[in-house]
FISEVO-744079 format. One record per atom (N, C-alpha, C): atom name; x, y, z. Coordinates in Angstrom, 3 decimals, m for minus. Example, Ala and Ser with C-alpha at 12.3 -4.5 7.8 and 13.67 -1.06 7.14 Angstrom:
+------+----------+----------+----------+
: name :        x :        y :        z :
+------+----------+----------+----------+
:    N :   13.190 :   m5.690 :    7.800 :
:   CA :   12.300 :   m4.500 :    7.800 :
:    C :   13.200 :   m3.300 :    7.800 :
:    N :   12.850 :   m2.250 :    7.080 :
:   CA :   13.670 :   m1.060 :    7.140 :
:    C :   12.900 :    0.030 :    7.870 :
+------+----------+----------+----------+
//
This chain:
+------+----------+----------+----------+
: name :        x :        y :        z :
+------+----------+----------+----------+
:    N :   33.919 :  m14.714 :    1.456 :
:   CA :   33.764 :  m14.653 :    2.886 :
:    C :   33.726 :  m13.179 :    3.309 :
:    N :   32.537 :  m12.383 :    4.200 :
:   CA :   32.624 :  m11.148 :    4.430 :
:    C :   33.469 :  m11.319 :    5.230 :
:    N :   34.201 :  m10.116 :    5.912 :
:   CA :   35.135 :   m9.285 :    6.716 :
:    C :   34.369 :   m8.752 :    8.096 :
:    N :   34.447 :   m9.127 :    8.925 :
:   CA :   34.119 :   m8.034 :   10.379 :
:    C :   34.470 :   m6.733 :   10.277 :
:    N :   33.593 :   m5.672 :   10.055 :
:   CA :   34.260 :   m4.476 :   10.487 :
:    C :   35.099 :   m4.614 :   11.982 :
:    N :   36.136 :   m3.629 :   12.091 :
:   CA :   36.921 :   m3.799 :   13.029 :
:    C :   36.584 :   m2.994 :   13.711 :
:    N :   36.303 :   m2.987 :   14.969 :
:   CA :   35.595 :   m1.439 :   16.374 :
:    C :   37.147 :   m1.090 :   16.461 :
:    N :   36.770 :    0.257 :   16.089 :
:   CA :   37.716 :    1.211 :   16.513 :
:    C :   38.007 :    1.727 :   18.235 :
:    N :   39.315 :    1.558 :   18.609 :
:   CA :   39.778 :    1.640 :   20.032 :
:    C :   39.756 :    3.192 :   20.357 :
:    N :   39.088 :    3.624 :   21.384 :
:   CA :   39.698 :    4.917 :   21.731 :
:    C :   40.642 :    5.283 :   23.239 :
:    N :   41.286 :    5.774 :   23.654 :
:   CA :   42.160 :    5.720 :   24.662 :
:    C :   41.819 :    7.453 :   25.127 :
:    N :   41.265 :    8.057 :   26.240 :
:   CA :   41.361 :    8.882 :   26.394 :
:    C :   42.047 :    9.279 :   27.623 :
:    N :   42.737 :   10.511 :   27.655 :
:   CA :   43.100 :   11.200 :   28.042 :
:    C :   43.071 :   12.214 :   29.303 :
:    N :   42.642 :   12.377 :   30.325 :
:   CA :   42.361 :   13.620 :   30.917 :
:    C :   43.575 :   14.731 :   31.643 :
:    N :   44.457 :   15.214 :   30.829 :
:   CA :   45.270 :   15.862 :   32.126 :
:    C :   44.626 :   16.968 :   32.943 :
:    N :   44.863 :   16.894 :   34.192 :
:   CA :   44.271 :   18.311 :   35.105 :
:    C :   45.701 :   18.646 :   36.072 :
:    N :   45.675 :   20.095 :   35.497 :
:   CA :   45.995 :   20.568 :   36.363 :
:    C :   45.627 :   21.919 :   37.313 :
:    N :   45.880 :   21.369 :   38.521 :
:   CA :   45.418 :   21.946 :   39.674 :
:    C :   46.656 :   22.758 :   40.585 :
:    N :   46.048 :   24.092 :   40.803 :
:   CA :   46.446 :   24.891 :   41.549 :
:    C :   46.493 :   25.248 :   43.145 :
:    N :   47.228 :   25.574 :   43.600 :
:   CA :   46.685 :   25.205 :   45.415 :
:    C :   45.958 :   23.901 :   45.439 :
:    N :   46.904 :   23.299 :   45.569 :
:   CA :   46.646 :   21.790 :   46.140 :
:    C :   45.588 :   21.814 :   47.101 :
:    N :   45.874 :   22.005 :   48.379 :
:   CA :   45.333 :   22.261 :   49.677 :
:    C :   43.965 :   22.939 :   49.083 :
:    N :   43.702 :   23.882 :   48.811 :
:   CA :   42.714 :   24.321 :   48.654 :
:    C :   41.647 :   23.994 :   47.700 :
:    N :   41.784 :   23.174 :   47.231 :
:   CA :   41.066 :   22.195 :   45.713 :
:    C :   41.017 :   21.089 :   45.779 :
:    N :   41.844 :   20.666 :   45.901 :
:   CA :   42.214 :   18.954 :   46.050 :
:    C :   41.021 :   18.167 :   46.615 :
:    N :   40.570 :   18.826 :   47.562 :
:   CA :   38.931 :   18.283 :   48.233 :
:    C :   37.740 :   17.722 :   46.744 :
:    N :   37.771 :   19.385 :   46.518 :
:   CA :   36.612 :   19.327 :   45.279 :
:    C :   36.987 :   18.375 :   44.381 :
:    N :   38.308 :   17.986 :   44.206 :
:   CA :   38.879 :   17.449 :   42.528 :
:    C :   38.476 :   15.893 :   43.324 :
:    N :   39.284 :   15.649 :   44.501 :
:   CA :   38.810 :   13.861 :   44.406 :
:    C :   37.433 :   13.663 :   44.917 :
:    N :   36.351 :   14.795 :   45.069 :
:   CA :   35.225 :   14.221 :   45.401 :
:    C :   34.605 :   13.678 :   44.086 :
:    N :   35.203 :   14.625 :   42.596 :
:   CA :   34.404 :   13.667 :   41.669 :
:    C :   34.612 :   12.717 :   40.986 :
:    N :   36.406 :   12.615 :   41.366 :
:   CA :   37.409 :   11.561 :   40.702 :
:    C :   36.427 :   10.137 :   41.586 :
:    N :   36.082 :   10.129 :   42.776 :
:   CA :   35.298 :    9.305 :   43.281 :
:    C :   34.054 :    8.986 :   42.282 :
:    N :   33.085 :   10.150 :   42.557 :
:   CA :   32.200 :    9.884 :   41.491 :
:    C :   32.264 :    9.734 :   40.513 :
:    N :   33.224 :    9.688 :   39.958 :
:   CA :   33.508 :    9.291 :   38.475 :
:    C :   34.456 :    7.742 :   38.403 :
:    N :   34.769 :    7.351 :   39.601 :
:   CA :   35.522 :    6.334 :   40.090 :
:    C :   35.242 :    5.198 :   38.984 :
:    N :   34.222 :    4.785 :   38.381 :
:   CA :   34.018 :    3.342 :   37.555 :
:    C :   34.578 :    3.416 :   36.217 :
:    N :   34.596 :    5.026 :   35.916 :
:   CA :   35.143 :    5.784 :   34.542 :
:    C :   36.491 :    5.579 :   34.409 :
:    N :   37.272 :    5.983 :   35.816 :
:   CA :   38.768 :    6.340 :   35.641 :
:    C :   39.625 :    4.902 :   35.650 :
:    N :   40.286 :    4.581 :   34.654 :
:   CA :   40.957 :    3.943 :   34.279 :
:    C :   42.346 :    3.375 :   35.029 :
:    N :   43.475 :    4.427 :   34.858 :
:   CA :   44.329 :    4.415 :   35.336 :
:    C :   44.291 :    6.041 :   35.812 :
:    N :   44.803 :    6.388 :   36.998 :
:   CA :   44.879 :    7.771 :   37.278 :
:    C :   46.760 :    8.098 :   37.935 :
:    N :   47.119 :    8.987 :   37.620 :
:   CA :   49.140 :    9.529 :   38.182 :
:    C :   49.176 :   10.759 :   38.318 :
:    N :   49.754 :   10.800 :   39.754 :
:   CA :   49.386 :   12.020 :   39.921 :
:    C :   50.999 :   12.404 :   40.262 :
:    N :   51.043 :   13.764 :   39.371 :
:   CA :   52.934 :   14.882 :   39.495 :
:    C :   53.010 :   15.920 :   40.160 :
:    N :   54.224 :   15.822 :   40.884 :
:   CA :   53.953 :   17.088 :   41.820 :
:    C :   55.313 :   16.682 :   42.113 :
:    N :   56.225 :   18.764 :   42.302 :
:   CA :   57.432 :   18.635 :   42.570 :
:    C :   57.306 :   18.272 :   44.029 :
:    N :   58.239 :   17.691 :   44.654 :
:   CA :   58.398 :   17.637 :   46.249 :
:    C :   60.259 :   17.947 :   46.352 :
:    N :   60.316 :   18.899 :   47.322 :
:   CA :   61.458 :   18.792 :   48.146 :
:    C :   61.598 :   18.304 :   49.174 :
:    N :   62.696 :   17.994 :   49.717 :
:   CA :   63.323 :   17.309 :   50.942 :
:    C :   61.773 :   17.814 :   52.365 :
:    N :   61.835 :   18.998 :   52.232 :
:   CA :   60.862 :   19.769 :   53.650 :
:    C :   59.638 :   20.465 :   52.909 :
:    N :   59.137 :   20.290 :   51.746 :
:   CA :   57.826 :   20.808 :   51.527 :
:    C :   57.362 :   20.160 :   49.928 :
:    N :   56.079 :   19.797 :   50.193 :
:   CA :   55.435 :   19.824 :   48.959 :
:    C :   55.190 :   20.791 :   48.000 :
:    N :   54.966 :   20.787 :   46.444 :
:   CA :   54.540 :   21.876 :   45.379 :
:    C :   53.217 :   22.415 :   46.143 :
:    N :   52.254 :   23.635 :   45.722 :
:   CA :   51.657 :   23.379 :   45.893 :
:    C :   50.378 :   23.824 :   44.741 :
:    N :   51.145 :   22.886 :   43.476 :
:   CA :   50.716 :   22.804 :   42.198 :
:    C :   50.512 :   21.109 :   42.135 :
:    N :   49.748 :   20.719 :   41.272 :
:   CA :   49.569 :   19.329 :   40.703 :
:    C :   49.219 :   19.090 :   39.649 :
:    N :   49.654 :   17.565 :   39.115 :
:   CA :   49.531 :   17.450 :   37.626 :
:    C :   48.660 :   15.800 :   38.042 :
:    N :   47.170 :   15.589 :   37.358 :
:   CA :   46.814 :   14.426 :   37.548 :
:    C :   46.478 :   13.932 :   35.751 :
:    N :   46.941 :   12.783 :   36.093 :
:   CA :   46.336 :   12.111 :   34.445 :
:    C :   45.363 :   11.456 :   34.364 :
:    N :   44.838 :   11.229 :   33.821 :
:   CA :   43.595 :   10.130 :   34.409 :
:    C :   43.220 :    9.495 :   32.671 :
:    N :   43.337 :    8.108 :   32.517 :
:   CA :   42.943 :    7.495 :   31.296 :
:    C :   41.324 :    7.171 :   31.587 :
:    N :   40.372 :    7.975 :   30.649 :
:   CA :   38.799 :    7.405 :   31.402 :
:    C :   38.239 :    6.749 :   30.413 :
:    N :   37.357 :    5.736 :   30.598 :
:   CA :   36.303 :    4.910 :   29.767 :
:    C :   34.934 :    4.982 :   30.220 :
:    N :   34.709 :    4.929 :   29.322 :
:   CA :   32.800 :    4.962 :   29.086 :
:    C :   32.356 :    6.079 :   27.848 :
:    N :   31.249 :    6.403 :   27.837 :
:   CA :   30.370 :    6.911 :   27.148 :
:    C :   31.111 :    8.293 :   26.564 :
:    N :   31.502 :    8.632 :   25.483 :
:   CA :   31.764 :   10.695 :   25.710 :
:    C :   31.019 :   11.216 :   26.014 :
:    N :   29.754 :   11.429 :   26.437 :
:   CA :   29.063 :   12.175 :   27.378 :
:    C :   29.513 :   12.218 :   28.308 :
:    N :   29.488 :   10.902 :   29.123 :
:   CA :   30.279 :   10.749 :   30.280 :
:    C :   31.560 :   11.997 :   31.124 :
:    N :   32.337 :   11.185 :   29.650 :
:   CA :   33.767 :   11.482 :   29.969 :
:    C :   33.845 :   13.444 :   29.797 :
:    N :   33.001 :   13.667 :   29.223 :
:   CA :   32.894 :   15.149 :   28.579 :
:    C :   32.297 :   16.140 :   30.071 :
:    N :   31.045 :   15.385 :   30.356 :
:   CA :   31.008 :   15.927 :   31.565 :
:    C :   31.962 :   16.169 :   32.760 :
:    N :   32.500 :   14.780 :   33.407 :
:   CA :   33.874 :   14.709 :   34.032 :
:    C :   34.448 :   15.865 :   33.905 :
:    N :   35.027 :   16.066 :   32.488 :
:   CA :   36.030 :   17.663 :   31.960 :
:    C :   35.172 :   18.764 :   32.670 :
:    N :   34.098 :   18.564 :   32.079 :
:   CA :   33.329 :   19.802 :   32.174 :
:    C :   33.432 :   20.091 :   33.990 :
:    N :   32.505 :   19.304 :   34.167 :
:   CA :   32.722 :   19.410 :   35.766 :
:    C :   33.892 :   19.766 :   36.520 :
:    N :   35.176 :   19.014 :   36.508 :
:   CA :   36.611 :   19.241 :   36.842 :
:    C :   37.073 :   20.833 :   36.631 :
:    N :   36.639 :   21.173 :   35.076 :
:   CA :   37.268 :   23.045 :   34.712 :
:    C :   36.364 :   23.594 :   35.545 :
:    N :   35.350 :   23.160 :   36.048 :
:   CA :   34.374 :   24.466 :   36.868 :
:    C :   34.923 :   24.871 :   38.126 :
:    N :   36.024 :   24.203 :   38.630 :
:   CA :   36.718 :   24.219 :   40.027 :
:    C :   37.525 :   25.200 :   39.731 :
:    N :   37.861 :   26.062 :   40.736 :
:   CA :   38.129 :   27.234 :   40.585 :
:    C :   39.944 :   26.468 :   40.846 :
:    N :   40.834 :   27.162 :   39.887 :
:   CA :   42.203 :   26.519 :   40.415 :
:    C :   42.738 :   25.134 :   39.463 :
:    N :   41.463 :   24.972 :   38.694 :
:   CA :   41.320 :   23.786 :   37.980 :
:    C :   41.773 :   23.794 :   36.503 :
:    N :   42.558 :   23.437 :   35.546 :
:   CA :   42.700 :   23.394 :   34.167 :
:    C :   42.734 :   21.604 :   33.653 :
:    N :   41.790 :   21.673 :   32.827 :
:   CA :   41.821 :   20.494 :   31.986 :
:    C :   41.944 :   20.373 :   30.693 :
:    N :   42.452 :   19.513 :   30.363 :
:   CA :   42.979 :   19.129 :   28.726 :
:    C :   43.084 :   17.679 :   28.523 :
:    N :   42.231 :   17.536 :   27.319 :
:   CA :   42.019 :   15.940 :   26.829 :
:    C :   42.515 :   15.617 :   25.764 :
:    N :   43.052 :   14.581 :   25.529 :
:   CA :   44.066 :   14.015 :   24.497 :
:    C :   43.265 :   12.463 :   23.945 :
:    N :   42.814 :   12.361 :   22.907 :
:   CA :   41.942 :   10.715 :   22.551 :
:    C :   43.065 :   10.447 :   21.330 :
:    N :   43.250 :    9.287 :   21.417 :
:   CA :   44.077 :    8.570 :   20.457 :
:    C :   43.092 :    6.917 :   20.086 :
:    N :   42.667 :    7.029 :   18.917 :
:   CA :   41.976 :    5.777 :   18.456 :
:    C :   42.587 :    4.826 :   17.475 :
:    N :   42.555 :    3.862 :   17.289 :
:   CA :   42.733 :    2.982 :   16.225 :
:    C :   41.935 :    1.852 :   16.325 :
:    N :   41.860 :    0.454 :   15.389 :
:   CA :   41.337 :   m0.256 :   15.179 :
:    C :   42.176 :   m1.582 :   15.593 :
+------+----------+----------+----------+
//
């Protein structure tokens, strides 16, 4: 009896972090929108005190589709000035 190869799972990753909130934050969810069918699960970190927000942020975003796709996304996201991204893929079968 042959065997099914098994499709390998991939889980990716996007952390961004963003600098001056206020001043970025525009650009970053206009493409988290456009990229809206991609993003998976998205959490977003940020210190808050009692009377003021950080005005640093940490977003995660798990994305699916194509690595082109998802590569662009990155790409696009680091071009924002204020912007750092880093991707993490974890696969198995």
């Amino acid at each position: 009896m042959a065997t099914k190869a098994m499709k390998e799972i991939k889980h990716i990753i996007l952390g961004v972090h963003i600098t001056d909130r206020v001043q970025n934050a525009g650009e970053v969810q206009k493409l988290f929108s456009e990229y809206g069918c991609s993003i998976k699960t998205r959490l977003g970190l940020h210190e808050v005190h009692h009377n003021a927000c950080s005005p640093n942020g940490l977003i995660l975003l798990e994305v699916v589709g194509e690595d082109a796709e998802v590569d662009q996304l990155r790409k696009r996201l680091a071009k924002i000035k204020g912007v750092q991204v880093k991707k993490m893929e974890f696969t198995h079968t």
